[in-house]
C-alpha positions in Angstrom: 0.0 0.0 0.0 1.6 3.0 -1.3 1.1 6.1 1.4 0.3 9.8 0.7 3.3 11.6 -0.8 5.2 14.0 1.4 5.0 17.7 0.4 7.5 20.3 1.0 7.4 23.8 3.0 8.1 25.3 -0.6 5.6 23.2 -2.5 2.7 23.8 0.4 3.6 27.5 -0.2 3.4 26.9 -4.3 -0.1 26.0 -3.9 -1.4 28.0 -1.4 0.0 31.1 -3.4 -2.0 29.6 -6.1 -5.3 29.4 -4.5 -4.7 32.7 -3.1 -4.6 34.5 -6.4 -8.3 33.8 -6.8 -9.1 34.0 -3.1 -8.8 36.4 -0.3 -7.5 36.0 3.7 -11.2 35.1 4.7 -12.2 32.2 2.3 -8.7 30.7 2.1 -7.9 27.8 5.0 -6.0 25.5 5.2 -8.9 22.6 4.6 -8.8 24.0 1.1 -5.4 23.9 0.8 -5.5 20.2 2.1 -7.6 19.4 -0.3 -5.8 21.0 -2.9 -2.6 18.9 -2.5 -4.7 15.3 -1.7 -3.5 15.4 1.6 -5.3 15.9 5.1 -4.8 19.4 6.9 -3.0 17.3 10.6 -0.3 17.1 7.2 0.1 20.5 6.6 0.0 21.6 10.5 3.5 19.5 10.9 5.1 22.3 8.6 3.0 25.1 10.2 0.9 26.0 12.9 -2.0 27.8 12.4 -3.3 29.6 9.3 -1.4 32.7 9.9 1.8 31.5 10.5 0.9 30.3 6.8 0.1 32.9 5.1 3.0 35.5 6.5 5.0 32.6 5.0 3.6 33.2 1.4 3.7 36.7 2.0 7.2 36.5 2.8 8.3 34.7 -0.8 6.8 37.6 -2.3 9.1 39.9 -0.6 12.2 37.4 -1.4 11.1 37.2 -4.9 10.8 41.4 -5.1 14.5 42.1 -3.3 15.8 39.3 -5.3 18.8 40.6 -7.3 18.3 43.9 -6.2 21.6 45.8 -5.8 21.2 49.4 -4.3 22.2 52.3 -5.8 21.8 55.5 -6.0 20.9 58.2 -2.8 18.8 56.9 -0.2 15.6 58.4 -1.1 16.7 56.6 -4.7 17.7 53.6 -2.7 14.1 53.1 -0.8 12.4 54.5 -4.6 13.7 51.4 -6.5 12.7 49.2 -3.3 9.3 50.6 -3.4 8.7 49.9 -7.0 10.0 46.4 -6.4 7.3 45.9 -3.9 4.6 47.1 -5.9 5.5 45.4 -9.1 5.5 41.9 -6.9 2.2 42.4 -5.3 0.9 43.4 -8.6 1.3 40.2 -9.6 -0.5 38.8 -6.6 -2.9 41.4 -5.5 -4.3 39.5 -3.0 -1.0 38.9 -1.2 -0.6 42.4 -0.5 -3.4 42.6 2.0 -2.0 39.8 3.5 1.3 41.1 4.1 -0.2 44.6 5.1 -2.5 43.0 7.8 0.0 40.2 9.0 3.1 41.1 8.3 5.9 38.5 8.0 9.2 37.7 10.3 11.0 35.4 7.2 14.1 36.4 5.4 12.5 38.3 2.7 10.8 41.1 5.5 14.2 40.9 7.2 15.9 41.7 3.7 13.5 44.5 3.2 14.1 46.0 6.7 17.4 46.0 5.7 17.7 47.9 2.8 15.2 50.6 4.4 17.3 51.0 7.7 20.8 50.9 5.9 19.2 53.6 3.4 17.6 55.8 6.3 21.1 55.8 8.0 22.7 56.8 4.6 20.3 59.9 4.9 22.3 61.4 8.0 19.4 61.0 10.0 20.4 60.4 13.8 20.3 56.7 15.0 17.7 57.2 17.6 15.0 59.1 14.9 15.7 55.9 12.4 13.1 53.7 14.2 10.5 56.0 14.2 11.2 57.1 10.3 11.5 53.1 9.4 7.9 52.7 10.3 6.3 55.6 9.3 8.2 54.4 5.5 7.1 51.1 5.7 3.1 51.8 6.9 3.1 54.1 4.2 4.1 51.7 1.6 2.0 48.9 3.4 -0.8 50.8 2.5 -0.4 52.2 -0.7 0.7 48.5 -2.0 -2.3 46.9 -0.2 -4.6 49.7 -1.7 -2.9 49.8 -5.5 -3.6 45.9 -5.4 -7.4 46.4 -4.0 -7.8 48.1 -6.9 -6.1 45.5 -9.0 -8.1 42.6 -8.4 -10.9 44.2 -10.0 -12.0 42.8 -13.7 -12.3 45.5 -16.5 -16.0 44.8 -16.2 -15.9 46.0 -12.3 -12.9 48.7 -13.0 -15.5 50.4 -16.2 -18.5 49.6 -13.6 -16.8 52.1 -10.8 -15.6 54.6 -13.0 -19.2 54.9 -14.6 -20.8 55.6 -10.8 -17.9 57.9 -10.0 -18.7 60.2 -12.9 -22.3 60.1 -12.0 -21.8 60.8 -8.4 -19.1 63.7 -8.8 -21.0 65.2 -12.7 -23.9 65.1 -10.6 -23.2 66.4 -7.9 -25.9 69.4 -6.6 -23.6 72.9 -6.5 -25.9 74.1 -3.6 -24.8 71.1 -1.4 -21.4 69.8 -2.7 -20.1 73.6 -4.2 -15.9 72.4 -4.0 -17.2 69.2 -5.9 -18.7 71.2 -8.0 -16.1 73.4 -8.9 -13.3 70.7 -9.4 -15.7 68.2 -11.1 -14.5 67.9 -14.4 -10.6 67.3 -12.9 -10.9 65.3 -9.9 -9.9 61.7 -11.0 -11.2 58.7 -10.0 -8.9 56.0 -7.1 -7.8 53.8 -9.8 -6.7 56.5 -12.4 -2.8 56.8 -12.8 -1.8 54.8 -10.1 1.8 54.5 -10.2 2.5 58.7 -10.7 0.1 58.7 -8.0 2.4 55.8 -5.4 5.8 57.7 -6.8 4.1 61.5 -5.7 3.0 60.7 -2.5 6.2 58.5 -1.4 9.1 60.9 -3.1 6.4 63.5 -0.7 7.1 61.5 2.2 11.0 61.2 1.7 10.8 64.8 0.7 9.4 65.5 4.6 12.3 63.3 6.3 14.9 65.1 4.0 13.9 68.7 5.6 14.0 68.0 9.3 17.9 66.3 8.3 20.2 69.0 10.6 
């Protein structure tokens, strides 16, 4: 009687990002994932123990896969630019990742990696030692959340994405100018969230370096 084959931390991981590019945090478990390799979930707790500690582990790879053959250069606002666009480009590929990683964070070697780089780049600024901490997680909430929003927005079909721009021009076009008079006004050039994205992530992060940079003594 042959028994049921032995999967690996890295294959588990392989098919749990899998089902979690057409899933979210809530639906996913690890019953599914079970079930998705033939095996029974007591299998899968050997390797890990709950359902978190699984998916900071596939949130993890995604940070190994984005600082993967990364080589700094540059200033340090250029250094955490190019880090930032690594991070985005990887969760773009797996939007539904980045909530994961923005709600759970991760303690593998791809967050340490990307702790790294920030710190060594916020020390390159000439910022005193003891503001770095503070800095390092004001950087990395803000790119948390700009990642985790960009990919929100990128799980959306063209169907949905044409669907919300359609309500957005009816609710800010139609706006009454008694009530909503700034809306209004600005009507015709506010933008709706998903439009231009990526000027939009670079603005409001070379904004926030911008800020560190003047209180530099």
């Amino acid at each position: 009687m042959t028994g049921r084959r032995r999967w690996s931390t890295e294959e588990i991981l392989d098919v749990a990002a899998e089902l979690l590019r057409t899933s979210d945090a809530e639906s996913f478990s690890v019953r599914k994932l079970a079930a998705a390799l033939g095996t029974d979930s007591s299998s899968l707790y050997r390797h890990f123990r709950n359902k978190t500690e699984l998916l900071r582990a596939v949130a993890d790879r995604i940070l190994l896969a984005a600082v993967e053959g990364h080589r700094p250069e540059g200033d340090w606002k250029q250094r955490i630019t190019a880090l930032a666009l690594r991070l985005r480009e990887a969760f773009g590929r797996h939007p539904q990742l980045a909530t994961i990683w923005g709600r759970y964070a991760s303690s593998g070697t791809g967050s340490r990696l990307v702790m790294e780089e920030v710190l060594q780049a916020l020390r390159a600024s000439g910022l005193p030692d003891e503001e770095i901490p503070a800095r390092y997680h004001r950087v990395v909430v803000l790119l948390a959340a700009l990642i985790s929003a960009d990919a929100g927005i990128g799980t959306l079909t063209p169907e949905e994405y044409e669907q919300g721009v359609e309500l957005f021009r009816v609710a800010v076009l139609g706006a009454d100018p008694d009530r909503f008079p700034a809306l209004a006004h600005f009507a015709r050039e506010v933008r709706p969230l998903g439009a231009d994205r990526g000027a939009a992530f670079e603005d409001i992060l070379a904004a926030h370096l911008a800020h560190i940079e003047a209180g530099i003594g």
